[in-house]
N, C-alpha and C positions, 0 to 999 in steps of 0.2 A: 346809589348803592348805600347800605344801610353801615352805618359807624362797627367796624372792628369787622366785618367780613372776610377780610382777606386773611385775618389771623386762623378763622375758622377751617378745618381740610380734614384729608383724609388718603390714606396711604393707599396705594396701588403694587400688584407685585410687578412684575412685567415677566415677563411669560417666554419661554422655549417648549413649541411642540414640533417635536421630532417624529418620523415615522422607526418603526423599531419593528424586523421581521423576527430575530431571534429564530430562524430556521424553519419559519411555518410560511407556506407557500400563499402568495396575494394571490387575489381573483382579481383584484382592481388594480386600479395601476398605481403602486406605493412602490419606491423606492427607497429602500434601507438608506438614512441618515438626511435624508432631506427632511427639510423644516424650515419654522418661519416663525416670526417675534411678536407677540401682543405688548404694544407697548399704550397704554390708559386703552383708549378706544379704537386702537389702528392694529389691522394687522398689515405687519412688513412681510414681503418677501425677498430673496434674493435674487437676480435675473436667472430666469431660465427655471424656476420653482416652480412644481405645478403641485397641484392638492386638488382632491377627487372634489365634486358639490355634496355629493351625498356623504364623502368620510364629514367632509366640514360643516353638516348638518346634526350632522353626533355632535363636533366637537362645542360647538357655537354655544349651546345651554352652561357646560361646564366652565368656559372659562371668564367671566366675569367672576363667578364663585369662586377658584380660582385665586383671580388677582387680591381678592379679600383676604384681612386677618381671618384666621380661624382658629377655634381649641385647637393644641396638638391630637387630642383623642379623636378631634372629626375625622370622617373618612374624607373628606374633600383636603383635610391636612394631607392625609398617608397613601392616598389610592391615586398611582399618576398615570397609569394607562388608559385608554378608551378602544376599544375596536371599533372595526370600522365598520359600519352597520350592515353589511353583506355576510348571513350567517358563514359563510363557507370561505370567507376569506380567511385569510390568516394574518394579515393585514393591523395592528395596533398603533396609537398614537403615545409619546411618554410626554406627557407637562410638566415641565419643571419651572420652579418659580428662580425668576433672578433677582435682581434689584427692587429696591421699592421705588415707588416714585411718590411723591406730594401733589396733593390737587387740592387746590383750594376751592370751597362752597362759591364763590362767587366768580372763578373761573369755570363751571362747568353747569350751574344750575339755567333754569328757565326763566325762574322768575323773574320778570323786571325790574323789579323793585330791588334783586338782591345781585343783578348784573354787576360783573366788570369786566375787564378784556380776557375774552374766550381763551381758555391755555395753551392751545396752539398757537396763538398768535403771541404769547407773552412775550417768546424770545426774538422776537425782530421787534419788539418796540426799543 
């Protein structure tokens, strides 16, 4: 691992996407208030959580971007719904950012050269 790597990172937001009908009728199967955590690279679910393939094929582009700093003025700051890609549903998702997290360049990168112990594994060492 290359001298000072670990000091090197980069913030994460961690993530809440909720389903939100707001009175508009699902064709798919969304249930008002259920949802599930992006936390760095993992999405959590709670037991018994289900989420459509296709809504989480909308949702999957958006949130890495997401977890990022961004301008206040970006729409990816201001805009937190997503519908769920069946024109006729009524069906929307709301992301909200929580917490940040820290990730360090040498817990999450490829390179060899710039390895050290993966960040999932930091906290059992």
């Amino acid at each position: 691992m290359q001298e000072g790597t670990e000091s090197r990172g980069f913030w994460l937001y961690d993530l809440k996407v909720e389903t939100v009908l707001d009175g508009r009728t699902p064709v798919c199967r969304h249930i008002e208030g259920e949802s599930f955590l992006v936390e760095g690279e993992t999405l959590v679910f709670e037991p018994g959580t289900r989420v459509s393939m296709y809504a989480l094929t909308a949702l999957m582009p958006l949130l890495p971007a997401k977890q990022r700093m961004t301008d206040p003025n970006d729409w990816i700051s201001t805009d937190a719904e997503v519908a769920c890609p069946d024109p006729h549903c009524g069906g929307r998702f709301r992301i909200t950012r929580l917490d940040k997290r820290w990730f360090t360049h040498a817990a999450t990168t490829g390179q060899p050269e710039a390895r050290g112990t993966p960040y999932w594994q930091e906290d059992s060492a």
